[in-house]
C-alpha atoms as an extended CHARMM CRD file, in Angstrom:
* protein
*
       241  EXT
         1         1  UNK       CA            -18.5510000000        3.4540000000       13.3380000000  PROA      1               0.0000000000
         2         2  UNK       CA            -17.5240000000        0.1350000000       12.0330000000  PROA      2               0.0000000000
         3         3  UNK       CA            -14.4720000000       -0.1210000000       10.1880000000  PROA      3               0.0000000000
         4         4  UNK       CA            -13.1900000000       -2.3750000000        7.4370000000  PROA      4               0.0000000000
         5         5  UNK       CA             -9.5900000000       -3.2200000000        6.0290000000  PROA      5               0.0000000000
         6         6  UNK       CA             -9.6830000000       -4.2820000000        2.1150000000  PROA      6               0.0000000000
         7         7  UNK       CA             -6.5060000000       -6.1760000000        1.1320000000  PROA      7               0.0000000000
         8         8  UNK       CA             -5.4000000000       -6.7340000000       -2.2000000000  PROA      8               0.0000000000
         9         9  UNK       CA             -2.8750000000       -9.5220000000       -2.5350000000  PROA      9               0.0000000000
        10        10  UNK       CA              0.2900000000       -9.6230000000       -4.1560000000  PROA      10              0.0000000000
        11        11  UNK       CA              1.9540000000      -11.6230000000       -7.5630000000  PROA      11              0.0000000000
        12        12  UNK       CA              2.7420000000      -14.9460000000       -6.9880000000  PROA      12              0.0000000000
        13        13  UNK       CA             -0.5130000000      -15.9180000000       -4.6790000000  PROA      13              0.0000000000
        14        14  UNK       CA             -3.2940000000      -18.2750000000       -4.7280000000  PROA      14              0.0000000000
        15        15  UNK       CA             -6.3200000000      -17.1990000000       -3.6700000000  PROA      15              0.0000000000
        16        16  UNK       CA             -5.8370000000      -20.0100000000       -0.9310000000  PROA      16              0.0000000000
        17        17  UNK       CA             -2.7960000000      -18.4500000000        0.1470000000  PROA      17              0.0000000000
        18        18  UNK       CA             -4.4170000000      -14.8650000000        0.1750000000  PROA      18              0.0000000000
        19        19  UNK       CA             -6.8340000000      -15.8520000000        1.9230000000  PROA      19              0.0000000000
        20        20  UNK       CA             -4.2510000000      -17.4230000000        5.1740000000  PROA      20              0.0000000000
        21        21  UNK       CA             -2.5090000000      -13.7630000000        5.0020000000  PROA      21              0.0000000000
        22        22  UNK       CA             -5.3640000000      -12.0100000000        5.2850000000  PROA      22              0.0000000000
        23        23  UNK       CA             -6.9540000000      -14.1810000000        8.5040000000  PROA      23              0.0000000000
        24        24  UNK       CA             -3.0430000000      -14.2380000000        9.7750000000  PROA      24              0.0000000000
        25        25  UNK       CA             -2.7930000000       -9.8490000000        9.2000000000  PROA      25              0.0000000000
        26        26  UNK       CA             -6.2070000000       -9.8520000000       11.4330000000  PROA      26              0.0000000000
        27        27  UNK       CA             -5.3090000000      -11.9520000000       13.9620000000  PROA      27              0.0000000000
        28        28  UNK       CA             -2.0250000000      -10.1300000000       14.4360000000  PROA      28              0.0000000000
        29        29  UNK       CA             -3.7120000000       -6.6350000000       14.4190000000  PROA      29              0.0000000000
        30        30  UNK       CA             -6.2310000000       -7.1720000000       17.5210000000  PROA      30              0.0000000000
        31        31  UNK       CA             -7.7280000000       -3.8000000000       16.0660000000  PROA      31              0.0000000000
        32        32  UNK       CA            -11.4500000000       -5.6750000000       15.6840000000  PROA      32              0.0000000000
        33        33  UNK       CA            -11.6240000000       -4.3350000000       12.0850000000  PROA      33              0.0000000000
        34        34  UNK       CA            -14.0220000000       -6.7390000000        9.4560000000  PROA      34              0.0000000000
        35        35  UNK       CA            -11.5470000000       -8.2390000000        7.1060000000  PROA      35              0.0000000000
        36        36  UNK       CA            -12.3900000000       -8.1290000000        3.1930000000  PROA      36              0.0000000000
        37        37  UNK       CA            -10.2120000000       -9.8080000000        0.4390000000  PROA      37              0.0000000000
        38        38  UNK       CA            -10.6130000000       -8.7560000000       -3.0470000000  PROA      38              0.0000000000
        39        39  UNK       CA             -8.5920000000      -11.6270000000       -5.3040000000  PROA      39              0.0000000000
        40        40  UNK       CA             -7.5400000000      -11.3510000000       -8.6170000000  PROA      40              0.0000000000
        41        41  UNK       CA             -6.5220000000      -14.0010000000      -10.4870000000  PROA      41              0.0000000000
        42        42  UNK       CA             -2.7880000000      -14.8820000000       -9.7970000000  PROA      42              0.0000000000
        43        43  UNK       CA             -1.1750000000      -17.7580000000      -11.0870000000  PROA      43              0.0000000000
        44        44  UNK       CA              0.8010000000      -18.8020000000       -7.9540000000  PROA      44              0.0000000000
        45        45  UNK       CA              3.7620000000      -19.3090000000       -9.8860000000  PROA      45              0.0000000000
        46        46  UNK       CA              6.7550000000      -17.0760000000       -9.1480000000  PROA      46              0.0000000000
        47        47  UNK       CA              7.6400000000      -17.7520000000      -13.5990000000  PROA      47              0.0000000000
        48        48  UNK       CA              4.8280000000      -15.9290000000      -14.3250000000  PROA      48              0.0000000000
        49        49  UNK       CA              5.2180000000      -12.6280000000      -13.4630000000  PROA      49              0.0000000000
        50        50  UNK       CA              3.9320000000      -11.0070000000      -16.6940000000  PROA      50              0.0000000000
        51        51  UNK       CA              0.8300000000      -12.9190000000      -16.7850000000  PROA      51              0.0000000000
        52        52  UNK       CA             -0.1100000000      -12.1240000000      -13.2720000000  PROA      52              0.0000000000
        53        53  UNK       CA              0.7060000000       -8.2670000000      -14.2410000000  PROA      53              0.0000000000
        54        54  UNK       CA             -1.7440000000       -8.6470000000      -16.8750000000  PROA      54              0.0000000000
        55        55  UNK       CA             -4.5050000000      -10.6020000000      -14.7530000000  PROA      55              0.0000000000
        56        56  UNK       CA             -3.9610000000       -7.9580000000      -11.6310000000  PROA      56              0.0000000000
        57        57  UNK       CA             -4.0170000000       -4.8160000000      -14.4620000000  PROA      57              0.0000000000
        58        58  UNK       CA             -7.7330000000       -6.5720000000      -15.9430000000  PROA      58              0.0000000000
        59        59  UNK       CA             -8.8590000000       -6.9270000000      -12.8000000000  PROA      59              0.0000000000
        60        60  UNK       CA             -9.2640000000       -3.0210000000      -11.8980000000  PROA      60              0.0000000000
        61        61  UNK       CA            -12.7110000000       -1.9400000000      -12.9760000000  PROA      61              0.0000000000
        62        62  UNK       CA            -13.5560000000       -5.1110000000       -9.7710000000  PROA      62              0.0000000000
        63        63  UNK       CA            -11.8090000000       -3.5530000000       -7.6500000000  PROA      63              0.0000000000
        64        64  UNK       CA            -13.0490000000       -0.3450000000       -7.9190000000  PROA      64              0.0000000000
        65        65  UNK       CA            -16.5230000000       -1.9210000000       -8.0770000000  PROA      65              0.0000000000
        66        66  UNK       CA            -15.8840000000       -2.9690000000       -4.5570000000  PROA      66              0.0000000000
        67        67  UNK       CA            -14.4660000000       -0.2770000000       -3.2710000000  PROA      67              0.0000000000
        68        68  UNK       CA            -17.4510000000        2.1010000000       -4.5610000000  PROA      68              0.0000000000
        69        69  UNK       CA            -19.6100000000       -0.8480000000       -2.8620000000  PROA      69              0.0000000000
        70        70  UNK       CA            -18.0530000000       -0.9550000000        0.9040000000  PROA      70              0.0000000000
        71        71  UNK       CA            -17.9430000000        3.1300000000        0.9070000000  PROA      71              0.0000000000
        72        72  UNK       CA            -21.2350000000        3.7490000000       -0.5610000000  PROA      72              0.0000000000
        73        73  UNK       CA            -23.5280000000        5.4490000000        2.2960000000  PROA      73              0.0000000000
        74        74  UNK       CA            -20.7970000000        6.4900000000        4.0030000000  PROA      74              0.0000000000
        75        75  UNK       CA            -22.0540000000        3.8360000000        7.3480000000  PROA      75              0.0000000000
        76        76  UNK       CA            -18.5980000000        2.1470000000        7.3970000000  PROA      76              0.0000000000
        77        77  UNK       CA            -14.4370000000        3.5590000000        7.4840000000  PROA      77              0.0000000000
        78        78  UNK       CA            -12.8870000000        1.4580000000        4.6640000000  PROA      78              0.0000000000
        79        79  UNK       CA             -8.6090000000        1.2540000000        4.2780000000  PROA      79              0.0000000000
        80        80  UNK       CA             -7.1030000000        0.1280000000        1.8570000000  PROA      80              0.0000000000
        81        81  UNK       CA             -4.1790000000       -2.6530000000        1.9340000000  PROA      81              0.0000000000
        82        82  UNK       CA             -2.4460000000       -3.3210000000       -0.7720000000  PROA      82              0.0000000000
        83        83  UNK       CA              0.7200000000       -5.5320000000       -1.2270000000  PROA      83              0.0000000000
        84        84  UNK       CA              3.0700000000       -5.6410000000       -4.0260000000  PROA      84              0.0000000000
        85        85  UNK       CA              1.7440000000       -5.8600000000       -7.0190000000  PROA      85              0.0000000000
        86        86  UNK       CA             -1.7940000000       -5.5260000000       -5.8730000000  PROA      86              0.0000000000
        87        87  UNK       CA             -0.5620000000       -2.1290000000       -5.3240000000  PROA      87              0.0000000000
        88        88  UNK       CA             -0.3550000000       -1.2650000000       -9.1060000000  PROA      88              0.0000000000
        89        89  UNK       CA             -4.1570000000       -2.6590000000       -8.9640000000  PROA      89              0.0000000000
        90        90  UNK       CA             -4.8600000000       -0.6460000000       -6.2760000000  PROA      90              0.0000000000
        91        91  UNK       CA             -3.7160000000        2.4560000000       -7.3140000000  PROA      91              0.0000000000
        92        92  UNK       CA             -5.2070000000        1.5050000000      -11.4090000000  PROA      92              0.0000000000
        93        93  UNK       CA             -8.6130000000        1.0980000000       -9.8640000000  PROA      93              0.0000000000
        94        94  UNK       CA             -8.3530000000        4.6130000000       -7.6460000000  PROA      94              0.0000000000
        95        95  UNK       CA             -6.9570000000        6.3340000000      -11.4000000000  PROA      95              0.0000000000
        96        96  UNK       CA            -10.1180000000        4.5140000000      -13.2620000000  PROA      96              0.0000000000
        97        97  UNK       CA            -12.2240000000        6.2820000000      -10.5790000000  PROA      97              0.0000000000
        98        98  UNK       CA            -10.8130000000        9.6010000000      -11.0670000000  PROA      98              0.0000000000
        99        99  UNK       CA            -11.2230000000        9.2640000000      -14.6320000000  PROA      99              0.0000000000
       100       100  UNK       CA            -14.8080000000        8.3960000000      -14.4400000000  PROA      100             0.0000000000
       101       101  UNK       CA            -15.5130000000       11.5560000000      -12.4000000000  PROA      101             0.0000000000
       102       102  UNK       CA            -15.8690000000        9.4950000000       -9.3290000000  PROA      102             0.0000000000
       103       103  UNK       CA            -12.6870000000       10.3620000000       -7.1610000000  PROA      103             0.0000000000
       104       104  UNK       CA            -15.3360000000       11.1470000000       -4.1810000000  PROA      104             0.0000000000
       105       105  UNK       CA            -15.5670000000        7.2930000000       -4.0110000000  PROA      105             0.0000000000
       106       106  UNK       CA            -11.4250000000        6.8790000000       -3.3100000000  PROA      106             0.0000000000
       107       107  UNK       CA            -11.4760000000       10.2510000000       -1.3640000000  PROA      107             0.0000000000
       108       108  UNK       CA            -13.6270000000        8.5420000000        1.2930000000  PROA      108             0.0000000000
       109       109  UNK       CA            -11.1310000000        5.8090000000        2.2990000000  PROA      109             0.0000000000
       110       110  UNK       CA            -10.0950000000        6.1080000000        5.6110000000  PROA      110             0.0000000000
       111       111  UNK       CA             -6.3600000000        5.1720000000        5.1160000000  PROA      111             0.0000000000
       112       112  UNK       CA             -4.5900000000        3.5320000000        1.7660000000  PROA      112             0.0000000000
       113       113  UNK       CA             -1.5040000000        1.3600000000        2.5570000000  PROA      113             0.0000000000
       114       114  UNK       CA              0.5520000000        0.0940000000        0.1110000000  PROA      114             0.0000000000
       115       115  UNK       CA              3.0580000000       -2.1640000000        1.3930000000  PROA      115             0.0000000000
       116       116  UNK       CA              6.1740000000       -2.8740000000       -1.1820000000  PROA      116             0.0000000000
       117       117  UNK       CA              4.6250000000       -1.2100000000       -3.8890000000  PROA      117             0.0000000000
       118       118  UNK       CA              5.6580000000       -3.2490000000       -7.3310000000  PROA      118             0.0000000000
       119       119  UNK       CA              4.7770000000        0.0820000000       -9.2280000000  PROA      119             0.0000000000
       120       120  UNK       CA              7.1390000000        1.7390000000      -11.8790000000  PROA      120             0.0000000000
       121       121  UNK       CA              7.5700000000        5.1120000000      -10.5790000000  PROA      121             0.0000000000
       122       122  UNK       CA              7.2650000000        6.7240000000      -13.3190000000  PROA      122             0.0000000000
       123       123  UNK       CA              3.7860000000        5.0250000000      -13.8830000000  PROA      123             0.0000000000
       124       124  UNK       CA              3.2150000000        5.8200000000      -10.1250000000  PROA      124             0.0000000000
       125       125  UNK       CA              3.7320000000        9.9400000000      -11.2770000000  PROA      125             0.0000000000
       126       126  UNK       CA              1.2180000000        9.0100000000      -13.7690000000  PROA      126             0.0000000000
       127       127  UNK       CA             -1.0100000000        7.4140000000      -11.3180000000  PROA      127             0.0000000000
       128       128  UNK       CA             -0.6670000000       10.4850000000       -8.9040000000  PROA      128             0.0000000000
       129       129  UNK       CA             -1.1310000000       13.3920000000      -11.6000000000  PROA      129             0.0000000000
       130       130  UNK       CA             -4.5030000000       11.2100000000      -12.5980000000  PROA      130             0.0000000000
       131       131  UNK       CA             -6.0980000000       10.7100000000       -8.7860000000  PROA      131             0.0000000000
       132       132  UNK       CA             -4.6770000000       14.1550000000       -6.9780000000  PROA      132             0.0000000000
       133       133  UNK       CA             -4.7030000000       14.8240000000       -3.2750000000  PROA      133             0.0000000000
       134       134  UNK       CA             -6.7540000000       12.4800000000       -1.3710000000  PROA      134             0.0000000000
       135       135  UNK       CA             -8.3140000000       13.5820000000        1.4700000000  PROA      135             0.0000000000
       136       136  UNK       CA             -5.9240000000       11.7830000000        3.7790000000  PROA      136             0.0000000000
       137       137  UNK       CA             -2.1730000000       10.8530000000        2.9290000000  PROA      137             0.0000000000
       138       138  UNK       CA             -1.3130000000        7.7060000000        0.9090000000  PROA      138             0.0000000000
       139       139  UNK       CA              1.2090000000        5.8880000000        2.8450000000  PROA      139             0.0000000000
       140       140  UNK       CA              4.1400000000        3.5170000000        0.6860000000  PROA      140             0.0000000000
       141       141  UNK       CA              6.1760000000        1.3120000000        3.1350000000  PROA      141             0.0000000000
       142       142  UNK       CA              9.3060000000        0.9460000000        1.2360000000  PROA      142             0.0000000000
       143       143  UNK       CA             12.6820000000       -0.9520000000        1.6190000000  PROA      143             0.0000000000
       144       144  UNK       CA             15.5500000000       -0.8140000000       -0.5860000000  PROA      144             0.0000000000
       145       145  UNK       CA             16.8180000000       -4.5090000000        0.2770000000  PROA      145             0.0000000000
       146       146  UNK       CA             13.6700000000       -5.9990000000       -1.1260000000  PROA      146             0.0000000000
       147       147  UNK       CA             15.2300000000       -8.6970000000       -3.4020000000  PROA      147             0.0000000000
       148       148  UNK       CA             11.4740000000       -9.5200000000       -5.0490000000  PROA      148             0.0000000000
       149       149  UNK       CA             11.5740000000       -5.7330000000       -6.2030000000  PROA      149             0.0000000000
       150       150  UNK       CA             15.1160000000       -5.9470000000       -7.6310000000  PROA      150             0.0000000000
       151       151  UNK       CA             14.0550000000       -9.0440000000       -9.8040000000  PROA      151             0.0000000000
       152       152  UNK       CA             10.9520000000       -7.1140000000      -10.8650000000  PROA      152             0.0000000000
       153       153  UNK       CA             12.6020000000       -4.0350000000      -11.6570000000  PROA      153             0.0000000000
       154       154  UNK       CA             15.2100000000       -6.4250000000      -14.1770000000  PROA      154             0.0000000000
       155       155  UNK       CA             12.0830000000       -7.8790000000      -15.5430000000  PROA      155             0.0000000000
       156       156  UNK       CA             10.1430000000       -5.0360000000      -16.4250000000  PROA      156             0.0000000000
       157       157  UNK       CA             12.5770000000       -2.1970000000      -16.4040000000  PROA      157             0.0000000000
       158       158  UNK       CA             12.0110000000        0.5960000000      -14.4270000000  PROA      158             0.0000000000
       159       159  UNK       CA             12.7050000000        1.7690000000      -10.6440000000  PROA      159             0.0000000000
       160       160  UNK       CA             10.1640000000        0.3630000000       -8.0800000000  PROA      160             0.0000000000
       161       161  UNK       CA              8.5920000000        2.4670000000       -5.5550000000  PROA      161             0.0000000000
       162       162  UNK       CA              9.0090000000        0.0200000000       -3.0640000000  PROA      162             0.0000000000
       163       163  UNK       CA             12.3350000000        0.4290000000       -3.3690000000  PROA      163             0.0000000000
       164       164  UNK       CA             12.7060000000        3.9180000000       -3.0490000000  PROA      164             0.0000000000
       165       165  UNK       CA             15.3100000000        6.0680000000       -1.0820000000  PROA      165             0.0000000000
       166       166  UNK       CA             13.5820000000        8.1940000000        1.5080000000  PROA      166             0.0000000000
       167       167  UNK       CA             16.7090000000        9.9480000000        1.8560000000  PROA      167             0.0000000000
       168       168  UNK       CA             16.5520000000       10.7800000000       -1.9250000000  PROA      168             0.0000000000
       169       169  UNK       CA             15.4520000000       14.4900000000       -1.7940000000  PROA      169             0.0000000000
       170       170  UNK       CA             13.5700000000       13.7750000000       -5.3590000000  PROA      170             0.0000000000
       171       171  UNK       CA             11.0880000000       11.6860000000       -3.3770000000  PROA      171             0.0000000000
       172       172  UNK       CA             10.4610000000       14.1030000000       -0.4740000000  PROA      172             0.0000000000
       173       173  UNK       CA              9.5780000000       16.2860000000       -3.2310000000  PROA      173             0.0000000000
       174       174  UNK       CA              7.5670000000       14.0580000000       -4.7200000000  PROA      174             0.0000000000
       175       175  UNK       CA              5.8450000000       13.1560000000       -1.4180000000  PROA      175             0.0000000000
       176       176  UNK       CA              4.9300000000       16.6350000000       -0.2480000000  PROA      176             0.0000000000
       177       177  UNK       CA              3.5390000000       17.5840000000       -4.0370000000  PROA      177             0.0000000000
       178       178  UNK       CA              1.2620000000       14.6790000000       -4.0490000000  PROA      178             0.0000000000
       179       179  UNK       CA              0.4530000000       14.2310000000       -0.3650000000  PROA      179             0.0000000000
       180       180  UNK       CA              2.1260000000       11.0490000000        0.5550000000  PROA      180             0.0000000000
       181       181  UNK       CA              3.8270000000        9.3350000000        3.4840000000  PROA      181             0.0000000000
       182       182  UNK       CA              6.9270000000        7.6230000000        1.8780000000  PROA      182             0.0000000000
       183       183  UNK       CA              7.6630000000        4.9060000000        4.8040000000  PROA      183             0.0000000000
       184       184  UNK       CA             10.9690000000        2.9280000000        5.1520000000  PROA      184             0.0000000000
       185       185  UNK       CA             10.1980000000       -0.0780000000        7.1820000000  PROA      185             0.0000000000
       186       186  UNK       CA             13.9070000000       -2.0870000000        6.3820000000  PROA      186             0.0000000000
       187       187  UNK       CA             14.2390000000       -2.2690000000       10.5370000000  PROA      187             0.0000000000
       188       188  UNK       CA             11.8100000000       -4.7850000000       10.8590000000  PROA      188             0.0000000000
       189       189  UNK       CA             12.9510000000       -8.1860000000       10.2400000000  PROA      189             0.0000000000
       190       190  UNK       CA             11.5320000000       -9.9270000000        7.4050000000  PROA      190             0.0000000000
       191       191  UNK       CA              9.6050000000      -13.3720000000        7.2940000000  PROA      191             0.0000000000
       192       192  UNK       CA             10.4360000000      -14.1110000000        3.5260000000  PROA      192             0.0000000000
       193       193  UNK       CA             13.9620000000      -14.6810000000        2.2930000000  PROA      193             0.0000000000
       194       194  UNK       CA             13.5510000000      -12.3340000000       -0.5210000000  PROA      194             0.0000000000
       195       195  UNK       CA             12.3620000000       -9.6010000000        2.3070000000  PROA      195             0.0000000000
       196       196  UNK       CA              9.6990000000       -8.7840000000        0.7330000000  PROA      196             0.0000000000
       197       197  UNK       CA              7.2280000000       -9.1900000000        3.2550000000  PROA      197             0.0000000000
       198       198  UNK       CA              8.2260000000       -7.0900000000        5.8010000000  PROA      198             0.0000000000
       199       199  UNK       CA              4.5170000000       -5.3280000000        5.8620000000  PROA      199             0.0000000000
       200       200  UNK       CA              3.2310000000       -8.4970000000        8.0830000000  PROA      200             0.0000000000
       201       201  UNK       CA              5.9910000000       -7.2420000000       11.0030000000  PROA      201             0.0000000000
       202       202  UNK       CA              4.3910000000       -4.1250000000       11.3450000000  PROA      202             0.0000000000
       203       203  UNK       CA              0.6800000000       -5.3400000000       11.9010000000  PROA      203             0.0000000000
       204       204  UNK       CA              0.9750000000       -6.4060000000       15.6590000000  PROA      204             0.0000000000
       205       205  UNK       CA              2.7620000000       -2.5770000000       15.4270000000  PROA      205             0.0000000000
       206       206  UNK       CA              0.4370000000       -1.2020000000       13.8420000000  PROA      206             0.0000000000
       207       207  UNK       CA             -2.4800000000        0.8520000000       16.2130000000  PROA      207             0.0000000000
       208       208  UNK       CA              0.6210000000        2.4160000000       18.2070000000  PROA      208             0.0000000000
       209       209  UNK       CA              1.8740000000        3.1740000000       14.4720000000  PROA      209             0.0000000000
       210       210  UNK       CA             -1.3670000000        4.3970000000       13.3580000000  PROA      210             0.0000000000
       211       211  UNK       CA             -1.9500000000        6.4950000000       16.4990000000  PROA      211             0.0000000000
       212       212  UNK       CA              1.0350000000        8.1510000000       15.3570000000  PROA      212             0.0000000000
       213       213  UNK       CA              0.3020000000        8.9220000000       11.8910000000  PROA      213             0.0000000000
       214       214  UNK       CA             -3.4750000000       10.3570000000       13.7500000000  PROA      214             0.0000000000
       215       215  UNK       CA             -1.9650000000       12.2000000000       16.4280000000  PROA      215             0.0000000000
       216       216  UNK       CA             -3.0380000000       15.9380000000       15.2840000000  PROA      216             0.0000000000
       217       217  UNK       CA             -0.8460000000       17.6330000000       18.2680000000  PROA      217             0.0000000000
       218       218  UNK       CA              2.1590000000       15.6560000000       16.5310000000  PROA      218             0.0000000000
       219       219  UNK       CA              2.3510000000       17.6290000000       13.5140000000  PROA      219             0.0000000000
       220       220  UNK       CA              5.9580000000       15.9490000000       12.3150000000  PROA      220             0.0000000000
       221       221  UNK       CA              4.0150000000       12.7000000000       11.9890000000  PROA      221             0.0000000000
       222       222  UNK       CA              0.2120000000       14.3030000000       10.4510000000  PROA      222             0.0000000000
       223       223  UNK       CA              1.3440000000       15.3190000000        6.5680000000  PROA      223             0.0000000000
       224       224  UNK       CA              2.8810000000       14.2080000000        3.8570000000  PROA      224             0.0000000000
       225       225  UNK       CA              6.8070000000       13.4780000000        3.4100000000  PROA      225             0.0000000000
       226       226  UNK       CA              9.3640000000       11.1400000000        4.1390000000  PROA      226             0.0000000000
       227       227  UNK       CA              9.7850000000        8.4580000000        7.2540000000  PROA      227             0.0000000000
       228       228  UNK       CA             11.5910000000        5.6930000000        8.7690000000  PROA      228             0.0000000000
       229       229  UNK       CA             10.0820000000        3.3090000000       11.4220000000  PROA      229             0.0000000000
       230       230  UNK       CA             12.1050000000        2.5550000000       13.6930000000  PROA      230             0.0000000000
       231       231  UNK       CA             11.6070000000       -1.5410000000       14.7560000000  PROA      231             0.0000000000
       232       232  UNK       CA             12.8390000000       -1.4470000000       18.2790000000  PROA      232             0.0000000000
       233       233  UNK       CA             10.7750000000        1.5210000000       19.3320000000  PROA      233             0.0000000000
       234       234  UNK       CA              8.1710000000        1.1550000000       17.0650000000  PROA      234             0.0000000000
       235       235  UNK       CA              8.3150000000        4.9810000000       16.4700000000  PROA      235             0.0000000000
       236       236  UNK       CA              8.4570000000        6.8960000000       13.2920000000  PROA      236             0.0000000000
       237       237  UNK       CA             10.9920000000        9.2500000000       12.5290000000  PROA      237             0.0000000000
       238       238  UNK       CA             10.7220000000       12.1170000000       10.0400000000  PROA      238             0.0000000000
       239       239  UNK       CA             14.0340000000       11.9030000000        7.7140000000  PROA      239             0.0000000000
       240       240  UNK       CA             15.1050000000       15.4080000000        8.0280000000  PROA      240             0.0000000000
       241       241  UNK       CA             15.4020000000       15.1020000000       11.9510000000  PROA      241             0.0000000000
């Protein structure tokens, strides 16, 4: 069945500049999946952080437009990628689908990634309570060094999931009630100073990672909870082991 990878771009990125991640992400993956970019309407201009909040937040209902587009017939696998604050689009769009009694739509995505999530987590709870279980985990790659988090979290006041703890027992709970894979990818080496890119490191990782997360005989590695991916092995390791 052919398959498709949706990204949603970050704050702070032209549609030009989306649009060079996105071909860069699928030439690193070599997984022969169709690329498709949904762009929203960032300003490109690391001052204007509220304004691209608001453009990414009224840009939803389009998103979920697409997404009810790409899975409709059920011919194709769709995943979802989502970085930074196209995260809190993503997951806006998936909670304006569950309200609209169409959560079937998100519950047929393949696989949701959301790669330094610039969510508040208490928003995120809200997000969670609103969409449910999907049918397969949501996985959040975290890291708690991401400087572009820490300047976001001063900004608009509140703890960013990206910058979780997955040794923090509060978000293995969390994880497990909601069916999540909380991810922390700090090992791999960043390619922004702010290190908050670390998501594009794991792509040329990412089928042996995937393979992983799809392995049914490894059970550690199937369900919800909380991880750490190790760079130089390119393993993931349950926290509690």
């Amino acid at each position: 069945m052919p398959s498709v990878r949706l990204f949603v771009h970050g704050y702070n990125n032209t549609y030009q500049e989306s649009v060079y991640r996105l071909a860069q992400l699928t030439a690193d993956s070599h997984d022969g999946q169709t690329a498709v970019l949904f762009a929203w309407p960032s300003q490109g201009n690391a001052l204007s952080y509220n304004m691209d909040r608001r453009a990414a937040l009224a840009s939803t209902a389009g998103l979920a437009e697409t997404i009810e587009i790409l899975v409709q017939g059920g011919k194709i696998k769709v995943g979802l990628l989502a970085h930074s604050m196209g995260a809190l689009l993503a997951m806006e769009a998936l909670s304006g689908l569950s309200r609209t009694s169409r959560l079937q739509v998100a519950r047929r995505l393949e696989n949701i990634v959301l790669a330094a999530p610039d969510i508040d987590t208490n928003d995120m709870i809200r997000q969670l309570n609103t969409i449910g279980r999907l049918a397969h985990p949501l996985n959040l790659l975290v890291s708690g060094d991401d400087e572009a988090l820490a300047m976001s979290r001063i900004i608009s006041g509140g703890q960013r999931v990206g910058a979780e703890d997955v040794y923090n027992p509060w978000v293995k709970t969390v994880a497990m009630r909601y069916g999540a894979r909380v991810i922390d990818i700090s090992e791999l080496s960043a390619s922004d100073s702010f290190r908050h890119s670390r998501f594009t490191a794991m792509v040329s990782l990412y089928s042996k990672f995937h393979s992983q997360l799809d392995d049914q005989s490894a059970t550690k590695y199937a369900g919800p909870g909380t991880y750490v991916f190790h760079a130089a092995t390119a393993q993931l390791e349950p926290t509690d082991q």
